[in-house]
C-alpha positions as CSV (number, residue, x, y, z in Angstrom):
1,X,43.3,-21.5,25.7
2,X,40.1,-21.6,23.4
3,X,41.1,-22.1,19.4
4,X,39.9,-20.6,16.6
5,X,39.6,-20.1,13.4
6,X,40.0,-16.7,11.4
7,X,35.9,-16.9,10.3
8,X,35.4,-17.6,14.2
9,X,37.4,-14.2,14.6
10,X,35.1,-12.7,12.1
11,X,31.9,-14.3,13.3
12,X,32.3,-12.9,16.7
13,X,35.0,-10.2,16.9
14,X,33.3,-8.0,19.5
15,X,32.9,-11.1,21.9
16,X,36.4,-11.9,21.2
17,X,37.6,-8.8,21.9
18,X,36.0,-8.8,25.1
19,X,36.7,-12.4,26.4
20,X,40.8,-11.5,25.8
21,X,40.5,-8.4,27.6
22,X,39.3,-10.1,30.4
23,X,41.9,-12.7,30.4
24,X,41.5,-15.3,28.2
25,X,43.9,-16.2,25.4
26,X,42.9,-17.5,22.0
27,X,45.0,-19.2,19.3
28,X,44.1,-18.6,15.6
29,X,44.5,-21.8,13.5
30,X,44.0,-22.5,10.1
31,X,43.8,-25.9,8.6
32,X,44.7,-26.6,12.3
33,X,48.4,-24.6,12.2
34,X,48.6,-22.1,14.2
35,X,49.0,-18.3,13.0
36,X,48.6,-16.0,16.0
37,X,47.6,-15.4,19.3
38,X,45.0,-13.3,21.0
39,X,45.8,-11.8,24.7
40,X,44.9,-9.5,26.8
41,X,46.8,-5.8,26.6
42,X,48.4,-7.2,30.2
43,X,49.6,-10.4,28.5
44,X,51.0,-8.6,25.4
45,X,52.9,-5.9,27.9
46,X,54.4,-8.7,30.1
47,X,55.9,-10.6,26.7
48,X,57.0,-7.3,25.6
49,X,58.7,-6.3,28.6
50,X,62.2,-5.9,29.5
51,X,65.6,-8.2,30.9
52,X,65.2,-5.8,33.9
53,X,61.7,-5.9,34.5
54,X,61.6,-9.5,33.8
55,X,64.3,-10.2,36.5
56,X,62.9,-8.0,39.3
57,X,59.6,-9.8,38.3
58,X,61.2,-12.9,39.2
59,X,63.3,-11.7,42.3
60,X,60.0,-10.2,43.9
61,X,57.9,-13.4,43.4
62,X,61.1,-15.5,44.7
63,X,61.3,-12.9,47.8
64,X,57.4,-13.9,48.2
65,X,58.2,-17.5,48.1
66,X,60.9,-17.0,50.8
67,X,58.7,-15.0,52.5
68,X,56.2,-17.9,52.6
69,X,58.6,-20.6,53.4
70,X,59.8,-18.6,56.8
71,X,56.3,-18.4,57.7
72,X,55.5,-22.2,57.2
73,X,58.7,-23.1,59.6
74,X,57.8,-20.5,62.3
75,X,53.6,-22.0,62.3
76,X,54.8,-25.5,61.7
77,X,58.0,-26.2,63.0
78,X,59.7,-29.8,62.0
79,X,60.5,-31.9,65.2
80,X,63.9,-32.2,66.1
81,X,65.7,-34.6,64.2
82,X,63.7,-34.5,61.4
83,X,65.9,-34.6,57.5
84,X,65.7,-31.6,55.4
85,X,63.4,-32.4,52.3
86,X,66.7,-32.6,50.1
87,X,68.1,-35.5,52.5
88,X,64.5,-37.3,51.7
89,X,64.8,-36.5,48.0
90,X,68.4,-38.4,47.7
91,X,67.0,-41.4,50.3
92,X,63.6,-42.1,48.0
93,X,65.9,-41.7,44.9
94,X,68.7,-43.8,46.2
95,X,65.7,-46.7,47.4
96,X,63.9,-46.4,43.8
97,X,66.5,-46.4,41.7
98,X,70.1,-47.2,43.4
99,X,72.5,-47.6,40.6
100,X,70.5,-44.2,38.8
101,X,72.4,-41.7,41.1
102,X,75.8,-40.7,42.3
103,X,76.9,-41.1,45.6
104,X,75.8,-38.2,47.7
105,X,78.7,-36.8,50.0
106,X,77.5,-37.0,53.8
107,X,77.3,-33.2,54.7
108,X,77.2,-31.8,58.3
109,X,73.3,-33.1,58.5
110,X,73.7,-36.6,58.5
């Protein structure tokens, strides 16, 4: 995020202009405390936009992550035997720091 003044704004509005249309995002200082920013018409919508198209938003890019995460286990499948990534978690964090966390419950894992 570029910063700028408002006689940087004034210099060079049509350059500006363009550079946030394309993407970039500008914050207007003076005496170095900020006033506003500059984004993109895209930017602007998505901070505008509503509870319901902010949750499906999030519900499609969490559906893409799942999507992902089934494709890495079917092209790169974990021996047999191998602990989850939470059982490693709680084993590095119980080794690092064993009076910093709570006892974890064995569950059907291990």
């Amino acid at each position: 995020m570029r910063r700028i003044t408002p006689l940087d704004l004034r210099r060079s509005l049509g350059s500006i202009l363009d550079a946030a249309s394309a993407g970039e995002r500008f914050l207007v200082e003076r005496d170095h405390r900020p006033l506003a920013y500059l984004v993109s018409v895209e930017d602007g919508e998505r901070i505008d936009e509503s509870a319901d198209e902010l949750r499906q938003r999030r519900l499609e890019a969490m559906a893409r992550i799942d999507e992902h995460r089934e494709r890495m286990k079917r092209e790169h499948p974990s021996p047999p035997g191998t602990p989850d990534s939470v059982t490693i978690i709680r084993q590095l964090r119980s080794r690092d720091d064993p009076d910093g966390y709570p006892e974890y419950p064995e569950d059907e894992h291990g």
